[in-house]
C-alpha positions as CSV (number, residue, x, y, z in Angstrom):
1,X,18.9,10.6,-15.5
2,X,17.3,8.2,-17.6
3,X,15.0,9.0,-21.0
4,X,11.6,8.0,-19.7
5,X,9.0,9.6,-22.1
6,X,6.2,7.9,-21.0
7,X,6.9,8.7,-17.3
8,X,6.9,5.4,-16.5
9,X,8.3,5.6,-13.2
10,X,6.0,8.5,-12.1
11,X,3.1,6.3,-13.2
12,X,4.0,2.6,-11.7
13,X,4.7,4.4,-8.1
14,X,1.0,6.3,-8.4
15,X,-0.8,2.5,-9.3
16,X,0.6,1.1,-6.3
17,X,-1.1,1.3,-3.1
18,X,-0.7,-0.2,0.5
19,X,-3.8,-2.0,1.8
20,X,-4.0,-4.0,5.3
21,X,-5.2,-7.3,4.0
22,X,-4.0,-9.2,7.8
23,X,-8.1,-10.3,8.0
24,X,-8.1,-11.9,4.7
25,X,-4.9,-13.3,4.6
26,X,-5.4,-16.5,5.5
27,X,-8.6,-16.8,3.0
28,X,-6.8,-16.0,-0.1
29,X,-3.8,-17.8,1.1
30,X,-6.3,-20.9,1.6
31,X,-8.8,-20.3,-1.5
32,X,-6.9,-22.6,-3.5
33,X,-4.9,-25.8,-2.7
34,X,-2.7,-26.5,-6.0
35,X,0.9,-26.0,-6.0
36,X,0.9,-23.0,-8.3
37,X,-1.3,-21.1,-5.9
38,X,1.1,-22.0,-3.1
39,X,4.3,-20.6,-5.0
40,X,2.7,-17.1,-5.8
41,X,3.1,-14.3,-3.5
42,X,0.6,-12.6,-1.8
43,X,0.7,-9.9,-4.0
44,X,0.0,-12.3,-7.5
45,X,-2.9,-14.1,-5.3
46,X,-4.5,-10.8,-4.8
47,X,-4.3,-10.0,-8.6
48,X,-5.6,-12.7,-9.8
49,X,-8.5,-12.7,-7.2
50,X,-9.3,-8.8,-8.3
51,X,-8.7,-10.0,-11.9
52,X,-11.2,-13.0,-11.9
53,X,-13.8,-11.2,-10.1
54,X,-13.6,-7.8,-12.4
55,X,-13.8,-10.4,-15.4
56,X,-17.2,-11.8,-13.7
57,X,-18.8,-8.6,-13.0
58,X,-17.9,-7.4,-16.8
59,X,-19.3,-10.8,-18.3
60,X,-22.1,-9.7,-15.8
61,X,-22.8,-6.3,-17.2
62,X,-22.4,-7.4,-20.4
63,X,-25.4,-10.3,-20.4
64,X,-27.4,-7.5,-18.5
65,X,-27.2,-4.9,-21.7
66,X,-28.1,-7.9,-24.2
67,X,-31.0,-8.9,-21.6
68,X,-32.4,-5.1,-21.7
69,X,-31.8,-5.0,-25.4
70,X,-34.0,-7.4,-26.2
């Protein structure tokens, strides 16, 4: 058995979930047309998507708490 302090395995098995994405599929597929976008699995295409969008709410929030500051 392998040394793994940090419980690394127990942790990357509970971050990883099964979702049914078969209506969207074609729109994330599709969201994009460079090459890049076409070599990344599903799986990157739906991290960056989650990514970009969690980084827009955040900027989001953000400008909201300096509007209500001042």
């Amino acid at each position: 058995m392998k040394d793994d302090p940090l419980n690394y395995e127990e942790v990357s098995q509970r971050d990883r979930i099964s979702i049914d994405v078969s209506d969207i599929r074609e729109l994330v597929e599709n969201c994009r047309s460079d090459v890049a976008w076409t070599e990344l699995p599903l799986s990157a295409k739906l991290r960056v998507l989650i990514k970009e969008r969690l980084a827009q709410l955040e900027a989001s929030n953000k400008q909201a708490q300096e509007d209500s500051k001042s």
